[in-house]
HTML snippet that shows the backbone in 3Dmol.js (N, CA, C, O; Angstrom):
<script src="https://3Dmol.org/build/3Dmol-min.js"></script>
<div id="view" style="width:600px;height:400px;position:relative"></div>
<script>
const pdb = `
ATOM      1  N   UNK A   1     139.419  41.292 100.360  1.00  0.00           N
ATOM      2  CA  UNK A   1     140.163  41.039  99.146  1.00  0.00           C
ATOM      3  C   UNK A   1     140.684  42.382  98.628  1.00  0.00           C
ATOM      4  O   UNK A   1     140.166  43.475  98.856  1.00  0.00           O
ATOM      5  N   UNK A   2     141.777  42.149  97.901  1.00  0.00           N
ATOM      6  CA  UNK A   2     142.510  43.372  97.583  1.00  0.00           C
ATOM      7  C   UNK A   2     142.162  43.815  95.835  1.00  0.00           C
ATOM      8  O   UNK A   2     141.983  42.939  94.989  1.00  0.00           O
ATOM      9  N   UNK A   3     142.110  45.380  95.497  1.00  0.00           N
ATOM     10  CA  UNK A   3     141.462  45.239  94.053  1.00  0.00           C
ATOM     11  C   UNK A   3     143.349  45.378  93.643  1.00  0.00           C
ATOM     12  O   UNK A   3     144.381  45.442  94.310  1.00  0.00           O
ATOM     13  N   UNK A   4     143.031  45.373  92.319  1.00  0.00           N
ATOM     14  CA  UNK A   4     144.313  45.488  91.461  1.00  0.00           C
ATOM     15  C   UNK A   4     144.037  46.076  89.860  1.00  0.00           C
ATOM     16  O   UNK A   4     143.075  45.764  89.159  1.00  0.00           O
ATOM     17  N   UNK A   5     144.848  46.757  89.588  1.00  0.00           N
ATOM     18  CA  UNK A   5     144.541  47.203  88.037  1.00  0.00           C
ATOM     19  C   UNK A   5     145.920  47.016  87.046  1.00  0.00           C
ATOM     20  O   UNK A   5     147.013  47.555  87.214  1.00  0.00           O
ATOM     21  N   UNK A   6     145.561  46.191  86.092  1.00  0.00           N
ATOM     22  CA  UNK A   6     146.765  45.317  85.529  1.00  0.00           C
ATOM     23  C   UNK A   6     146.736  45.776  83.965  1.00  0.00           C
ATOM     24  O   UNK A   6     145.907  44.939  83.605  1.00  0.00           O
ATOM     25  N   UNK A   7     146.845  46.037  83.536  1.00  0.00           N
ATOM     26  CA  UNK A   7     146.891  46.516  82.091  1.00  0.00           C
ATOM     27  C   UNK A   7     147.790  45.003  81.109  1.00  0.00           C
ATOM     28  O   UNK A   7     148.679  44.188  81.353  1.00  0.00           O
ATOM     29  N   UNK A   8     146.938  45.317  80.040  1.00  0.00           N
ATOM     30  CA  UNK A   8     147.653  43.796  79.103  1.00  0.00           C
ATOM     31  C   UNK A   8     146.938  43.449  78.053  1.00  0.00           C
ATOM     32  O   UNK A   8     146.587  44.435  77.405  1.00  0.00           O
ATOM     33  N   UNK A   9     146.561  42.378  77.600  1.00  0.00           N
ATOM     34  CA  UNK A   9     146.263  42.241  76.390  1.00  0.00           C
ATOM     35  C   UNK A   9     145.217  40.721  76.213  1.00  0.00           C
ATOM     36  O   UNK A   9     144.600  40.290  75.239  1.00  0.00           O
ATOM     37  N   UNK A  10     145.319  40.371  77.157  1.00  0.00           N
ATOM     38  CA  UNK A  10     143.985  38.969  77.297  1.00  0.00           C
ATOM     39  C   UNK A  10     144.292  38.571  78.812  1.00  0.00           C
ATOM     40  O   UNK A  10     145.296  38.633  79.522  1.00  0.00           O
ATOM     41  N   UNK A  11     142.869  38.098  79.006  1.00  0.00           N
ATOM     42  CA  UNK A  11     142.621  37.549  80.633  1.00  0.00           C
ATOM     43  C   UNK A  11     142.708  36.150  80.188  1.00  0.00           C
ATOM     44  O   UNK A  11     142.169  35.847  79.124  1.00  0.00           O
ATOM     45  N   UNK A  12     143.370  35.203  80.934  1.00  0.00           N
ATOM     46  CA  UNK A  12     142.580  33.538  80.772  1.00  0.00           C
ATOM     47  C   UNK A  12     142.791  33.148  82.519  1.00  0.00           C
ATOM     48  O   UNK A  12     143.731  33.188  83.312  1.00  0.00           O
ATOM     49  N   UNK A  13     141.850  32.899  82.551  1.00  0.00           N
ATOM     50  CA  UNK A  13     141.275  31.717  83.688  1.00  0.00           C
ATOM     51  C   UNK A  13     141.600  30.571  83.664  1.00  0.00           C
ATOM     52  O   UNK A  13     141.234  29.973  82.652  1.00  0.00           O
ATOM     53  N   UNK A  14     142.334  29.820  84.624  1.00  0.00           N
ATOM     54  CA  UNK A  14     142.479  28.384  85.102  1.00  0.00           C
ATOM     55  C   UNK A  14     142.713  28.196  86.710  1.00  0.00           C
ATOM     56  O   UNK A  14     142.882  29.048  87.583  1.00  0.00           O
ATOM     57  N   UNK A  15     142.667  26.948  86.775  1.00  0.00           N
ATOM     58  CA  UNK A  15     142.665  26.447  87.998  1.00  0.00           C
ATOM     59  C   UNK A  15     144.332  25.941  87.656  1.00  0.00           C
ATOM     60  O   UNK A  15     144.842  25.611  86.586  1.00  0.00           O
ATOM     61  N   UNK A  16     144.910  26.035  89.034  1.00  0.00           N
ATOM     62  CA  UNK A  16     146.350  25.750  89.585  1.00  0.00           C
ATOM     63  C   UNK A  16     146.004  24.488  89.532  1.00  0.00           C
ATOM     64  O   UNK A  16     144.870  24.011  89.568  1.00  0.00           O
ATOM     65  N   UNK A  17     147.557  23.681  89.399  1.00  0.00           N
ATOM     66  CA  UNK A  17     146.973  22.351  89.727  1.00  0.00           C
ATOM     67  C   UNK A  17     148.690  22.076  89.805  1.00  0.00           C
ATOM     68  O   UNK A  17     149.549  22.699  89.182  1.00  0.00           O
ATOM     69  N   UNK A  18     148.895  20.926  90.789  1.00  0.00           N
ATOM     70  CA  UNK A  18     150.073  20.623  91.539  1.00  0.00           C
ATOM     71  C   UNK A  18     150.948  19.648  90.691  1.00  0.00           C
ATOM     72  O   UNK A  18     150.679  18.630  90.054  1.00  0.00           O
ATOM     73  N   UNK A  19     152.207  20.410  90.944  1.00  0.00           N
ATOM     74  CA  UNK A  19     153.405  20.114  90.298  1.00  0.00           C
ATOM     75  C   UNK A  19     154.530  19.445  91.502  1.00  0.00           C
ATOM     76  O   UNK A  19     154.388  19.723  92.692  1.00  0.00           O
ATOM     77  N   UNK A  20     155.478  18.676  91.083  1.00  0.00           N
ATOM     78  CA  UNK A  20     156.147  18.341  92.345  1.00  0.00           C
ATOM     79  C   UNK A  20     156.036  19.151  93.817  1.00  0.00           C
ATOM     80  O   UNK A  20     155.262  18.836  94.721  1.00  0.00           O
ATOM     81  N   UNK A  21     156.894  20.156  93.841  1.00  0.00           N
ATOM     82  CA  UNK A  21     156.899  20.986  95.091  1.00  0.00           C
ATOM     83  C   UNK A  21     155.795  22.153  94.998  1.00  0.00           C
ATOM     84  O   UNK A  21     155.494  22.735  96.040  1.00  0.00           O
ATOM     85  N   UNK A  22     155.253  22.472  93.924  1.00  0.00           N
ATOM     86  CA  UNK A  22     154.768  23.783  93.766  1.00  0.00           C
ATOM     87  C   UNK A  22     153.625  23.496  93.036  1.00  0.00           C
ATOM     88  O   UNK A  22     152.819  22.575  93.164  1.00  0.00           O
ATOM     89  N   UNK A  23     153.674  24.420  92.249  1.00  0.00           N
ATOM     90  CA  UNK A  23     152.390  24.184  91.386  1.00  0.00           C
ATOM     91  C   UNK A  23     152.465  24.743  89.716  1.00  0.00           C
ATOM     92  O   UNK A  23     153.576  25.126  89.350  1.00  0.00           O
ATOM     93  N   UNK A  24     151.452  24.795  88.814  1.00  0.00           N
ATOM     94  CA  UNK A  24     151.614  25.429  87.753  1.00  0.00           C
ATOM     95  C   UNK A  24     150.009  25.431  87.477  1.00  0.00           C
ATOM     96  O   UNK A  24     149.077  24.740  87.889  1.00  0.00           O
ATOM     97  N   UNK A  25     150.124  26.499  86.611  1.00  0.00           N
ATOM     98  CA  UNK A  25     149.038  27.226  85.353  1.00  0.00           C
ATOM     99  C   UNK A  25     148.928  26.774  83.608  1.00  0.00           C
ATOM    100  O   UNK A  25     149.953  26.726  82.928  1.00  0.00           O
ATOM    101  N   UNK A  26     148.412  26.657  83.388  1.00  0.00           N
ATOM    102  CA  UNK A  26     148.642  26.314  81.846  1.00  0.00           C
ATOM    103  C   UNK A  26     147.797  27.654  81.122  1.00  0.00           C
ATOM    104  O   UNK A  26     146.658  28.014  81.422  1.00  0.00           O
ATOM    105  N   UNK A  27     148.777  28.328  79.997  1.00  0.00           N
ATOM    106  CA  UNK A  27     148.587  29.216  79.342  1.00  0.00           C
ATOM    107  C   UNK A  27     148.714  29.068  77.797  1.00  0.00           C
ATOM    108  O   UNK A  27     149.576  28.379  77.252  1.00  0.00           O
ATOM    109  N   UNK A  28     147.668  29.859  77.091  1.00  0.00           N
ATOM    110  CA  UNK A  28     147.507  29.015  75.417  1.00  0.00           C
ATOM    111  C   UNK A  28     149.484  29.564  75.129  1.00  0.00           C
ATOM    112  O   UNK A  28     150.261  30.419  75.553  1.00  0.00           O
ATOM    113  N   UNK A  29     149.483  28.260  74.030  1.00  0.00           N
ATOM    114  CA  UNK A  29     150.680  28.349  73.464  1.00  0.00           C
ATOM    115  C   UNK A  29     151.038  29.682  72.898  1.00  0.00           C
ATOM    116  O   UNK A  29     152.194  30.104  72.842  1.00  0.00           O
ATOM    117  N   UNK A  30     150.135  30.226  72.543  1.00  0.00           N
ATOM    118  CA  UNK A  30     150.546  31.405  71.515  1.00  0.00           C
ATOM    119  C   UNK A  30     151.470  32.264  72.807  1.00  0.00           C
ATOM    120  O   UNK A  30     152.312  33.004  72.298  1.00  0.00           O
ATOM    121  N   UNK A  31     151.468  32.296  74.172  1.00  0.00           N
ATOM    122  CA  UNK A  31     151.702  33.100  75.185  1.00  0.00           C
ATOM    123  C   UNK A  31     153.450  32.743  75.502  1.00  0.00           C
ATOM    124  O   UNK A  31     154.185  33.369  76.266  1.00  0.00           O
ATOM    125  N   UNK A  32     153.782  31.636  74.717  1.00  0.00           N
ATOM    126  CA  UNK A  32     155.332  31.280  74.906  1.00  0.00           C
ATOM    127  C   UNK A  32     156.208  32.979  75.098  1.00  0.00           C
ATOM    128  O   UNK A  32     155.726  34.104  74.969  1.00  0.00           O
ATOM    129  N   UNK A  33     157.311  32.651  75.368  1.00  0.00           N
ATOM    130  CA  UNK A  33     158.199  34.122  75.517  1.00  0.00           C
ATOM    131  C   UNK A  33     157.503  35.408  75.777  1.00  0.00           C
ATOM    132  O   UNK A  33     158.099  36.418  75.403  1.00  0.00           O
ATOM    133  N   UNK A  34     155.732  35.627  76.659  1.00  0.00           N
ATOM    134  CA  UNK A  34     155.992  36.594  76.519  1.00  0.00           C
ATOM    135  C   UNK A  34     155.981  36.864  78.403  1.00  0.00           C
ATOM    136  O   UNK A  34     156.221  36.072  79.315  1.00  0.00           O
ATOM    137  N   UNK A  35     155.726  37.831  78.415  1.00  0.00           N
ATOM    138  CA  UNK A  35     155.479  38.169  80.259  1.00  0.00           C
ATOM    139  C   UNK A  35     153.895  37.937  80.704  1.00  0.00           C
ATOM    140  O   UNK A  35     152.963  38.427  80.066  1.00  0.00           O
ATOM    141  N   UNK A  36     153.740  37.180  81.801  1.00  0.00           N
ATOM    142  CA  UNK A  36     152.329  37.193  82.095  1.00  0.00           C
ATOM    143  C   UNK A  36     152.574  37.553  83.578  1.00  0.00           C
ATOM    144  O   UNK A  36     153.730  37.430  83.983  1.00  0.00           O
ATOM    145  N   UNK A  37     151.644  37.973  84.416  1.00  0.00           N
ATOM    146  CA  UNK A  37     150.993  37.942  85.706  1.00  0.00           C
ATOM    147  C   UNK A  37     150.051  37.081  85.836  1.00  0.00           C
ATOM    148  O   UNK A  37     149.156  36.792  85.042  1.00  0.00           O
ATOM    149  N   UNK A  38     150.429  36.404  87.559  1.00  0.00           N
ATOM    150  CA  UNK A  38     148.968  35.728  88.179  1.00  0.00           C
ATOM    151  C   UNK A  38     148.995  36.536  89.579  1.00  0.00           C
ATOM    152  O   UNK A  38     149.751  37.186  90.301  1.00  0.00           O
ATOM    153  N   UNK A  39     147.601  36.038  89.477  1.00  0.00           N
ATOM    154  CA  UNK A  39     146.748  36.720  90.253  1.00  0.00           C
ATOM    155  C   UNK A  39     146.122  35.782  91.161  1.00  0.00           C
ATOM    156  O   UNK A  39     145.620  34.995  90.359  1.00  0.00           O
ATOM    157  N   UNK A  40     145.860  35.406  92.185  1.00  0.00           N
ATOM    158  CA  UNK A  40     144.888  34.571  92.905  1.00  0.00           C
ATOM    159  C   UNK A  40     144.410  35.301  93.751  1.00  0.00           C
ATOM    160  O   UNK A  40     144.914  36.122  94.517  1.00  0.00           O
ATOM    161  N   UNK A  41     142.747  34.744  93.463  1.00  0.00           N
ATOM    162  CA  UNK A  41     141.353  35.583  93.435  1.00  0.00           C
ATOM    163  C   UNK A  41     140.633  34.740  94.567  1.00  0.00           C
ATOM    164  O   UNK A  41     139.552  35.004  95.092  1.00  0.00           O
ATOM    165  N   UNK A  42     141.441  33.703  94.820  1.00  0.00           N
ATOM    166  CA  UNK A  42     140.503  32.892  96.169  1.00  0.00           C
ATOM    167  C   UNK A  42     141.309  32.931  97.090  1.00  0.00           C
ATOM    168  O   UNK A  42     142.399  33.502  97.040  1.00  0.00           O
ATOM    169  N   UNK A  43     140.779  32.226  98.191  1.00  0.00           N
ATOM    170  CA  UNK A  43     141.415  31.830  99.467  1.00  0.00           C
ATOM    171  C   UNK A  43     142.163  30.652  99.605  1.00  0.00           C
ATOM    172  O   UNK A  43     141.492  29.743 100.095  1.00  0.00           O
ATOM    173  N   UNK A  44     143.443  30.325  99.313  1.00  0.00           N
ATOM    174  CA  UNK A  44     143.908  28.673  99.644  1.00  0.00           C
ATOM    175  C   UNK A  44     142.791  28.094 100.463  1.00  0.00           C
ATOM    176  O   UNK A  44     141.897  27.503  99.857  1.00  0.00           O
ATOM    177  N   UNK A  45     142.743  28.186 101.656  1.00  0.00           N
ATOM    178  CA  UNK A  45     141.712  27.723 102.875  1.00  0.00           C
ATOM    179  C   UNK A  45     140.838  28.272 102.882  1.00  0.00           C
ATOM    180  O   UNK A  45     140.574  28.704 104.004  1.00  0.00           O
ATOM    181  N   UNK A  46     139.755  28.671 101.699  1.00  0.00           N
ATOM    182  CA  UNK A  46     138.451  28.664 101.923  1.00  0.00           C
ATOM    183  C   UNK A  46     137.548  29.655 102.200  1.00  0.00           C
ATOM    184  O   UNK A  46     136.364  29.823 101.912  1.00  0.00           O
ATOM    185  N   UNK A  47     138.697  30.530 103.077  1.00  0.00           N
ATOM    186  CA  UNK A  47     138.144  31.655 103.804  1.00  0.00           C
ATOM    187  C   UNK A  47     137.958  32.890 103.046  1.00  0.00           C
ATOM    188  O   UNK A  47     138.589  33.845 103.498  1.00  0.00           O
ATOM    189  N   UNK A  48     137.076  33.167 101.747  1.00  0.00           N
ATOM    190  CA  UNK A  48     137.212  34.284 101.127  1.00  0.00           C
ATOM    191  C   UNK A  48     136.367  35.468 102.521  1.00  0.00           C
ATOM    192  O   UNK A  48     135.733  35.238 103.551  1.00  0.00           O
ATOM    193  N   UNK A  49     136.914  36.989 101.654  1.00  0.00           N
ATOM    194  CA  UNK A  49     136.389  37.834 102.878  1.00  0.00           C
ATOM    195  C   UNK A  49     135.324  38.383 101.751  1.00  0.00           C
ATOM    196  O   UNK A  49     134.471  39.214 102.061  1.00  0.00           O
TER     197      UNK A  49
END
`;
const viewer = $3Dmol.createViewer("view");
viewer.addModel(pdb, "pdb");
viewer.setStyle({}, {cartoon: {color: "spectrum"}});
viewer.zoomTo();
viewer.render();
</script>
């Protein structure tokens, strides 16, 4: 796994969950208009190292 150092202003945690073709995140409202990063911390298939 790869480290990363992200600078910002709150962490939130969720699980992805499937949207027609893709997928989405849900982030508290207060987060409208601003910039976020994701990050995925697992393995699609399972295989963490």
């Amino acid at each position: 796994m790869d480290r990363y150092e992200v600078e910002g202003h709150e962490v939130h945690e969720a699980d992805v969950k499937p949207t027609g073709n893709g997928a989405h995140v849900l982030v508290p409202k207060r987060w409208r208009g601003t910039t976020v990063k994701v990050v995925r911390v697992t393995d699609p298939n399972g295989e963490d190292e």
